[in-house]
Biopython code that builds the backbone (N, CA, C, O; Angstrom):
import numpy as np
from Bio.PDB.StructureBuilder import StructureBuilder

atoms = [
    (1, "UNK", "N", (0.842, -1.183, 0.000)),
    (1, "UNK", "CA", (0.000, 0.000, 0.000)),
    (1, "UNK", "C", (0.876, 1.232, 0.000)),
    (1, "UNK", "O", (0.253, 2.229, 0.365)),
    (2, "UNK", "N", (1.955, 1.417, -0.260)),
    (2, "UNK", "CA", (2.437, 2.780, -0.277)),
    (2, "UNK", "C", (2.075, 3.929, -0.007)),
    (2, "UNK", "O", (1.394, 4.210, 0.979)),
    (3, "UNK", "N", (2.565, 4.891, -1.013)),
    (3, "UNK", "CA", (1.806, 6.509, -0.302)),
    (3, "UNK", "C", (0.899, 7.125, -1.805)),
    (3, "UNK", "O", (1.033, 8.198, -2.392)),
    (4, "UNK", "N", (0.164, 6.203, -2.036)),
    (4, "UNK", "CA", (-1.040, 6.211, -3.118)),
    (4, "UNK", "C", (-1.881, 7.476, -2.535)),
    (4, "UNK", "O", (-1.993, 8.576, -3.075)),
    (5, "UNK", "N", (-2.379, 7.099, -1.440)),
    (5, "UNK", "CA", (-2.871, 8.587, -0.464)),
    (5, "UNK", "C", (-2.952, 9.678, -0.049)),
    (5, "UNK", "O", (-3.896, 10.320, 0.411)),
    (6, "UNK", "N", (-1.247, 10.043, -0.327)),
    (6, "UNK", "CA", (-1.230, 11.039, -0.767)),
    (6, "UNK", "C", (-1.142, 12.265, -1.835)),
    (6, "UNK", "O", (-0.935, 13.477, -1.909)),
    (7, "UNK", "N", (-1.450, 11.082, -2.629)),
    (7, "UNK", "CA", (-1.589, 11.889, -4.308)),
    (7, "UNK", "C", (-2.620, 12.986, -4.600)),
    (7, "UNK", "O", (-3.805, 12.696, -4.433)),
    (8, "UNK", "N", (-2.310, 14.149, -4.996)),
    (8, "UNK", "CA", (-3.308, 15.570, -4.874)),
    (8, "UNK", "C", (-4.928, 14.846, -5.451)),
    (8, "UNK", "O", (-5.971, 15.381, -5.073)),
    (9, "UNK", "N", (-4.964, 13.601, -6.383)),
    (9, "UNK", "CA", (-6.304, 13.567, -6.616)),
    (9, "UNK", "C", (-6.843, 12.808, -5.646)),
    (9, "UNK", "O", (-8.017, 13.059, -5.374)),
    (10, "UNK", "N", (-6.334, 11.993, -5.081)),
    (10, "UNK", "CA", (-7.090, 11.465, -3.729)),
    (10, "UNK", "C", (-7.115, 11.850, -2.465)),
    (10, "UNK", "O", (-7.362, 11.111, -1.513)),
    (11, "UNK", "N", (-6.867, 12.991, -2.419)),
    (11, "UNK", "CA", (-6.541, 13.901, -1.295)),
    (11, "UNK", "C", (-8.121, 14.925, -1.862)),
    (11, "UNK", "O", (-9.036, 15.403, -1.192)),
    (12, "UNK", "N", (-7.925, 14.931, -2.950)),
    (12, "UNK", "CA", (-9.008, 16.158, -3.381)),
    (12, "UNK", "C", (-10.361, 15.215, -3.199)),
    (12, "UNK", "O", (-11.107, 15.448, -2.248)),
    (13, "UNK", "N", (-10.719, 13.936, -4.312)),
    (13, "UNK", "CA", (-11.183, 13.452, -3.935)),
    (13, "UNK", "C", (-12.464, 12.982, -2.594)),
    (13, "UNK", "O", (-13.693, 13.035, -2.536)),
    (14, "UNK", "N", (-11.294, 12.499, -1.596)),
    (14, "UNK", "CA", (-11.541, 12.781, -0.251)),
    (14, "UNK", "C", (-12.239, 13.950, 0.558)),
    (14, "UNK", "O", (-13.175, 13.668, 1.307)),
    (15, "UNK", "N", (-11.824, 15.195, 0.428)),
    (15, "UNK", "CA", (-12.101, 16.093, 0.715)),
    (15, "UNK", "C", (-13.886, 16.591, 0.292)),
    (15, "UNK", "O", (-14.868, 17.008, 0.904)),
    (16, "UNK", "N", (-13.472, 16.189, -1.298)),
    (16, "UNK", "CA", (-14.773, 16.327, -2.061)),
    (16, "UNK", "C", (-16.099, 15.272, -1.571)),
    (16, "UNK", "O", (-17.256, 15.633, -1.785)),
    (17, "UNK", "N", (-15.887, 14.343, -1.099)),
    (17, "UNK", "CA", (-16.832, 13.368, -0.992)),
    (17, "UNK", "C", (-17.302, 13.475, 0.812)),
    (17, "UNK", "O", (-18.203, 12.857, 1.380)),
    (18, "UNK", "N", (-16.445, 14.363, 1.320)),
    (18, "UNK", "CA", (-16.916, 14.811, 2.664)),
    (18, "UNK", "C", (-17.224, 16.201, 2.365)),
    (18, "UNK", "O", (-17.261, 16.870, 3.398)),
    (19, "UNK", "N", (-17.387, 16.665, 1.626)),
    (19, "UNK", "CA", (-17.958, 17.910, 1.720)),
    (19, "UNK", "C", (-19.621, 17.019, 1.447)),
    (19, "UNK", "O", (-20.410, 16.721, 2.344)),
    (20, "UNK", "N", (-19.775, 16.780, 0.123)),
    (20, "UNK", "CA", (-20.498, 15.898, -0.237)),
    (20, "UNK", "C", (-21.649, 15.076, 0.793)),
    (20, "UNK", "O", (-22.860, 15.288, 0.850)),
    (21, "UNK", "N", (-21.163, 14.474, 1.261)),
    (21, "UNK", "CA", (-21.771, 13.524, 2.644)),
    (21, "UNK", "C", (-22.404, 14.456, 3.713)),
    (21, "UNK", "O", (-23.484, 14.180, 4.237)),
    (22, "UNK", "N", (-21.460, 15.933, 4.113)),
    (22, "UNK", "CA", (-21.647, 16.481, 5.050)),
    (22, "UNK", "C", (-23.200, 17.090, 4.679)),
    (22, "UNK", "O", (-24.179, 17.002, 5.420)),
    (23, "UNK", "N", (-23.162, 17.665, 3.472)),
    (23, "UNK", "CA", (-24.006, 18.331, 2.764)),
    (23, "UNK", "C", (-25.720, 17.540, 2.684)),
    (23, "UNK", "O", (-26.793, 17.911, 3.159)),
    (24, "UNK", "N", (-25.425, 16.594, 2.040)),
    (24, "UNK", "CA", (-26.446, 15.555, 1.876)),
    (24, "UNK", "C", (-26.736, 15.522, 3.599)),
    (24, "UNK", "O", (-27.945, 15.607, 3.815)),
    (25, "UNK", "N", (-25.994, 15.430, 4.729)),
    (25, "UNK", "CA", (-26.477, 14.939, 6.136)),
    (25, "UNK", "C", (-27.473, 16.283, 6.356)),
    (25, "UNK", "O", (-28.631, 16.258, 6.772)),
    (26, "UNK", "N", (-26.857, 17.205, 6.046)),
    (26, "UNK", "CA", (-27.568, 18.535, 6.536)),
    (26, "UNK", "C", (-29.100, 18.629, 6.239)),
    (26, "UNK", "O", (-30.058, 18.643, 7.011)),
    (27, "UNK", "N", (-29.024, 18.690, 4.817)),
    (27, "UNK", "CA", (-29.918, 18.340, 4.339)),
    (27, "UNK", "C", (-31.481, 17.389, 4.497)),
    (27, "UNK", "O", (-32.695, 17.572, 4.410)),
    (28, "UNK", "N", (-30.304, 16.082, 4.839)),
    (28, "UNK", "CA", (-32.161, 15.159, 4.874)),
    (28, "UNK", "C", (-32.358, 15.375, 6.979)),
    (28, "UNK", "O", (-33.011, 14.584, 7.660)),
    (29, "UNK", "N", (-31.501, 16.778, 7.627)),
    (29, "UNK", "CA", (-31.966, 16.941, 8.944)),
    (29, "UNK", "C", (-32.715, 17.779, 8.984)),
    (29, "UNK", "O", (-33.640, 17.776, 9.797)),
    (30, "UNK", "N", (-32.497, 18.837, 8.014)),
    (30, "UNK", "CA", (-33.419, 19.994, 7.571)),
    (30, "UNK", "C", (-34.696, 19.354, 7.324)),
    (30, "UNK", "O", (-35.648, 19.952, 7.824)),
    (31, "UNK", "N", (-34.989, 18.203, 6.627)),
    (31, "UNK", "CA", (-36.014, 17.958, 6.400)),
    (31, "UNK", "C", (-36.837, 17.491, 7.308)),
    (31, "UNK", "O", (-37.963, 17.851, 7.652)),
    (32, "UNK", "N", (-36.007, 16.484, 7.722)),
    (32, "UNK", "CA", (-37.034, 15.847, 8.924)),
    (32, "UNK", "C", (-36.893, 16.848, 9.950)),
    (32, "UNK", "O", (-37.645, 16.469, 10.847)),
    (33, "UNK", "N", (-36.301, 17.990, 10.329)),
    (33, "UNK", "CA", (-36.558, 18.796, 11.478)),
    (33, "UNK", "C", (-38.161, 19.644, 10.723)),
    (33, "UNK", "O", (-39.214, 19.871, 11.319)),
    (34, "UNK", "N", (-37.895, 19.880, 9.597)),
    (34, "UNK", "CA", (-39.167, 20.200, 8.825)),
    (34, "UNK", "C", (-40.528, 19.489, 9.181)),
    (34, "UNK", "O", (-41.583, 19.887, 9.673)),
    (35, "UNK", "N", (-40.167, 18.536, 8.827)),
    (35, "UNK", "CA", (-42.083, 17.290, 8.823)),
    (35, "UNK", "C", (-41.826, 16.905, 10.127)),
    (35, "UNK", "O", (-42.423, 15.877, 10.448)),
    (36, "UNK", "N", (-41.167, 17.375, 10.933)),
    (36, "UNK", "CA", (-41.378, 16.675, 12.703)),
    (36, "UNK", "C", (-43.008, 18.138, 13.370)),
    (36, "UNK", "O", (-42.868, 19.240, 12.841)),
    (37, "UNK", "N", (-43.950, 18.050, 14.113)),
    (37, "UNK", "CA", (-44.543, 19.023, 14.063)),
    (37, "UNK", "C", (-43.989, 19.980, 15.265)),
    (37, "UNK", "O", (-44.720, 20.781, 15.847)),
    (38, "UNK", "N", (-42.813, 19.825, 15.518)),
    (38, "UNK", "CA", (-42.648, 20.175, 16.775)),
    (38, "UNK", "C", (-41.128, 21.243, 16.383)),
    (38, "UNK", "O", (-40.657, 21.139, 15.251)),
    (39, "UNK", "N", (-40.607, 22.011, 17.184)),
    (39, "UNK", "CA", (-39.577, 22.207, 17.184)),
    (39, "UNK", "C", (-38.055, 21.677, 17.533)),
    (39, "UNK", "O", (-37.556, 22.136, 18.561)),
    (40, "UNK", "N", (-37.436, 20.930, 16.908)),
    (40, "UNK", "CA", (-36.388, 19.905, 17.508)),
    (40, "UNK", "C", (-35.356, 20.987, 18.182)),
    (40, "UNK", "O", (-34.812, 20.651, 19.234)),
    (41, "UNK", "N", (-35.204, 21.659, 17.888)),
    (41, "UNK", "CA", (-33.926, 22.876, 18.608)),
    (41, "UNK", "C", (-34.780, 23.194, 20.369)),
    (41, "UNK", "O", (-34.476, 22.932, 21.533)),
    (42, "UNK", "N", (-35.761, 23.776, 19.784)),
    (42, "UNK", "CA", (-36.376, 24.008, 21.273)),
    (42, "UNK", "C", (-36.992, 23.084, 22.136)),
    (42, "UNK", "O", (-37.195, 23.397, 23.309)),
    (43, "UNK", "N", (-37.283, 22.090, 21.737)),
    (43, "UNK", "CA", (-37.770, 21.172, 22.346)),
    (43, "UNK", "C", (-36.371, 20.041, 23.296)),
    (43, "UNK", "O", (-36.536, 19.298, 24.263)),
    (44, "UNK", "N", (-35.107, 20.344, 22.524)),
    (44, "UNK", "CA", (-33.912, 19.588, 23.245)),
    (44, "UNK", "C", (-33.437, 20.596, 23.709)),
    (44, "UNK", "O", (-32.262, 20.240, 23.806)),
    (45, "UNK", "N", (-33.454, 21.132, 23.903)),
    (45, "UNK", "CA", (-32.499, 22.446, 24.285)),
    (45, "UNK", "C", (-32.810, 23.211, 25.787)),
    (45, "UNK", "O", (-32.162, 23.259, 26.833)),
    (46, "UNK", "N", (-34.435, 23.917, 25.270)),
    (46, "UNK", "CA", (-34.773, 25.135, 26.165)),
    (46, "UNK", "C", (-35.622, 23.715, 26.740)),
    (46, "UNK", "O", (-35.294, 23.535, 27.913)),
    (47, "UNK", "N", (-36.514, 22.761, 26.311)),
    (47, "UNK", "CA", (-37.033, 22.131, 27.619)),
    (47, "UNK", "C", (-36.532, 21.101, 28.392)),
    (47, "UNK", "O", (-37.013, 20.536, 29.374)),
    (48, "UNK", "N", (-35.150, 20.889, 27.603)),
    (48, "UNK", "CA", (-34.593, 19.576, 28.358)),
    (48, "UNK", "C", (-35.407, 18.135, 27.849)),
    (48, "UNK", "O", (-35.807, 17.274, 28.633)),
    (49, "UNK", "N", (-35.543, 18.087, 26.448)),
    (49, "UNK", "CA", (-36.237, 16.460, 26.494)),
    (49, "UNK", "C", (-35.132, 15.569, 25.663)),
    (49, "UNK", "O", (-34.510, 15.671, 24.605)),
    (50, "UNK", "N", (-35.256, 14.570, 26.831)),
    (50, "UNK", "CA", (-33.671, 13.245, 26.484)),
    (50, "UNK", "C", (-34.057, 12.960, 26.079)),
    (50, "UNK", "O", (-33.860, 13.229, 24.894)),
    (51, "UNK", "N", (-35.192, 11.988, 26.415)),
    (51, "UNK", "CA", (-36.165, 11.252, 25.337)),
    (51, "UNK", "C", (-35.533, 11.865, 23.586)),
    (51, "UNK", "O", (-34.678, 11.428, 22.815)),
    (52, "UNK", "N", (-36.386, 12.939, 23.547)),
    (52, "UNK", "CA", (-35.983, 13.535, 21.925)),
    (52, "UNK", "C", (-35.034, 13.749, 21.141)),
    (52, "UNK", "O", (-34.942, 13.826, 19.916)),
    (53, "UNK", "N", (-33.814, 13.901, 22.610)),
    (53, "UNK", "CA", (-32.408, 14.034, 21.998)),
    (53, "UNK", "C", (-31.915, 12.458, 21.756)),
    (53, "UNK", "O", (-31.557, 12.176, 20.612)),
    (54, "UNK", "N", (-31.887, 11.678, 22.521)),
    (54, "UNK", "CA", (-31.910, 10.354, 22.134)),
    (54, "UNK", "C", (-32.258, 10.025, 20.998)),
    (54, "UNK", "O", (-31.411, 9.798, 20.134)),
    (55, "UNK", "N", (-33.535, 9.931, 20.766)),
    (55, "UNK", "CA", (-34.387, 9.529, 19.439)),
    (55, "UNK", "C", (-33.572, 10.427, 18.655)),
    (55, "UNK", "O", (-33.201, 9.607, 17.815)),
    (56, "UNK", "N", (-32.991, 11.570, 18.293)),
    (56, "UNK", "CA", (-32.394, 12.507, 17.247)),
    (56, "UNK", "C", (-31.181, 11.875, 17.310)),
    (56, "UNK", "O", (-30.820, 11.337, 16.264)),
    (57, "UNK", "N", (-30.422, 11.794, 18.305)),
    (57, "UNK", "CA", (-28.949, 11.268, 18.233)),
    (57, "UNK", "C", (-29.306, 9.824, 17.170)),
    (57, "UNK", "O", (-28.729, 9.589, 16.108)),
    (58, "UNK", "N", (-30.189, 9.146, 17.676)),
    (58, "UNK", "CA", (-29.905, 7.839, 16.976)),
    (58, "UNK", "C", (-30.322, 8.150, 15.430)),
    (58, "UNK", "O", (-30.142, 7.342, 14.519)),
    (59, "UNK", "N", (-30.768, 9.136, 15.307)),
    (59, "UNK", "CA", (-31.654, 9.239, 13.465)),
    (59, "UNK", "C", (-30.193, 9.848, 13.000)),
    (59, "UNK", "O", (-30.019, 9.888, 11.782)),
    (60, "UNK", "N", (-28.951, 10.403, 13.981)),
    (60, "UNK", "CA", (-28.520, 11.675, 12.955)),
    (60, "UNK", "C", (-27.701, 10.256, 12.826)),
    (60, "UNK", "O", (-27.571, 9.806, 11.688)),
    (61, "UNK", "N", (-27.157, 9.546, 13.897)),
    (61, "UNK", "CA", (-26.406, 7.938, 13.239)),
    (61, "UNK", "C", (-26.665, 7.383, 11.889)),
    (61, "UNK", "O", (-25.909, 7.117, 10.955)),
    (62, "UNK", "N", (-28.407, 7.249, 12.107)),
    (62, "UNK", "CA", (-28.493, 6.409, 11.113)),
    (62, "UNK", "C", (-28.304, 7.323, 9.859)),
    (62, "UNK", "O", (-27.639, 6.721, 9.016)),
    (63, "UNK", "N", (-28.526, 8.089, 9.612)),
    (63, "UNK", "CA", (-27.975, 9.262, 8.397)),
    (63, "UNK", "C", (-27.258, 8.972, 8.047)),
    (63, "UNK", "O", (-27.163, 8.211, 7.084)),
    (64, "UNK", "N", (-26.381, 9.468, 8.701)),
    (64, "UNK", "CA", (-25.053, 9.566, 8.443)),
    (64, "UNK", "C", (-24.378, 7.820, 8.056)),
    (64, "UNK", "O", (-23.870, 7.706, 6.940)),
    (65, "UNK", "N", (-24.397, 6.539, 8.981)),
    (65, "UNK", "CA", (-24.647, 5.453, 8.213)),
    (65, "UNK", "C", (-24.689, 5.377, 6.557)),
    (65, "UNK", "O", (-23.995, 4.842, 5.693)),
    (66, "UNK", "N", (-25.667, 6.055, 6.579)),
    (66, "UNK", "CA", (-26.489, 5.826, 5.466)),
    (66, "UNK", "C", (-25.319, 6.478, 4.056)),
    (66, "UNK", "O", (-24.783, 5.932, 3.092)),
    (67, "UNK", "N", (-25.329, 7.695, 4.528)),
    (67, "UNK", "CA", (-24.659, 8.535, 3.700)),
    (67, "UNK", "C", (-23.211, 8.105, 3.384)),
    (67, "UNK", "O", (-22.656, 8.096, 2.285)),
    (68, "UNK", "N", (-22.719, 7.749, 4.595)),
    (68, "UNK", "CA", (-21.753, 6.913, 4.559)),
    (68, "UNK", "C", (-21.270, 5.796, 3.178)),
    (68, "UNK", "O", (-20.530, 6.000, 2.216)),
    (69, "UNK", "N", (-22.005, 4.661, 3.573)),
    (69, "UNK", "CA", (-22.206, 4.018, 2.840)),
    (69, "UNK", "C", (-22.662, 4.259, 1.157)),
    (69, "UNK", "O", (-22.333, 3.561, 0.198)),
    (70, "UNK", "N", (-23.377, 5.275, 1.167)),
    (70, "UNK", "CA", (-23.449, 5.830, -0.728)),
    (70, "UNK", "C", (-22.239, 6.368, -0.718)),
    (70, "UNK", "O", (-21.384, 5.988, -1.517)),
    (71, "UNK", "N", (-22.041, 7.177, 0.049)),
    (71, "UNK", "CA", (-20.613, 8.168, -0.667)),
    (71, "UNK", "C", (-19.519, 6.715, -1.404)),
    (71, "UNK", "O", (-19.082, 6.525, -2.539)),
    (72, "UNK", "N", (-19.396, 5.876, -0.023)),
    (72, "UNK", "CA", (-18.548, 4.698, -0.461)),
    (72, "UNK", "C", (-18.191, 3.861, -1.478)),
    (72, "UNK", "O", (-17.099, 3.391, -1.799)),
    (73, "UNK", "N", (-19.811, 3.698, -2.147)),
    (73, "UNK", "CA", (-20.033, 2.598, -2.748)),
    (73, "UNK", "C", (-19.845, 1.549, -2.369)),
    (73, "UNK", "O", (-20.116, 0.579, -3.078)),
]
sb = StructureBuilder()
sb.init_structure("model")
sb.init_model(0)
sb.init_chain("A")
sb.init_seg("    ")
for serial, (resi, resn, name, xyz) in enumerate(atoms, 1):
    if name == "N":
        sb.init_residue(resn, " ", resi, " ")
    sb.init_atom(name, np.array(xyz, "f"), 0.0, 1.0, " ", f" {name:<3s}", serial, name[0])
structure = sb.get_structure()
């Protein structure tokens, strides 16, 4: 395996496919913070609900999972 890795196109690459991923994550949170009927910022935040932050922690996992895995192929 040498230093293949550090070659400017897989360095760029790289960079590009996490911009990529990051983007797409933002995105499908925007949405579902959208179709949730509630406020997810204020509702974890200013009232303190674990419950919700829980349930969010585990969705932003599975996202990201997700995204993961396409960026990959």
């Amino acid at each position: 395996m040498g230093i293949e890795w550090l070659k400017p196109g897989a360095v760029f690459g790289s960079i590009l496919y996490a911009l990529i991923g990051v983007v797409v994550f933002w995105l499908s949170f925007v949405i579902i913070d959208k179709i949730t009927p509630y406020n997810l910022w204020e509702e974890i935040v200013e009232k303190q609900n674990v419950a919700l932050g829980i349930v969010v922690g585990a969705m932003s996992l599975g996202i990201s999972i997700i995204v993961a895995a396409a960026v990959h192929g």
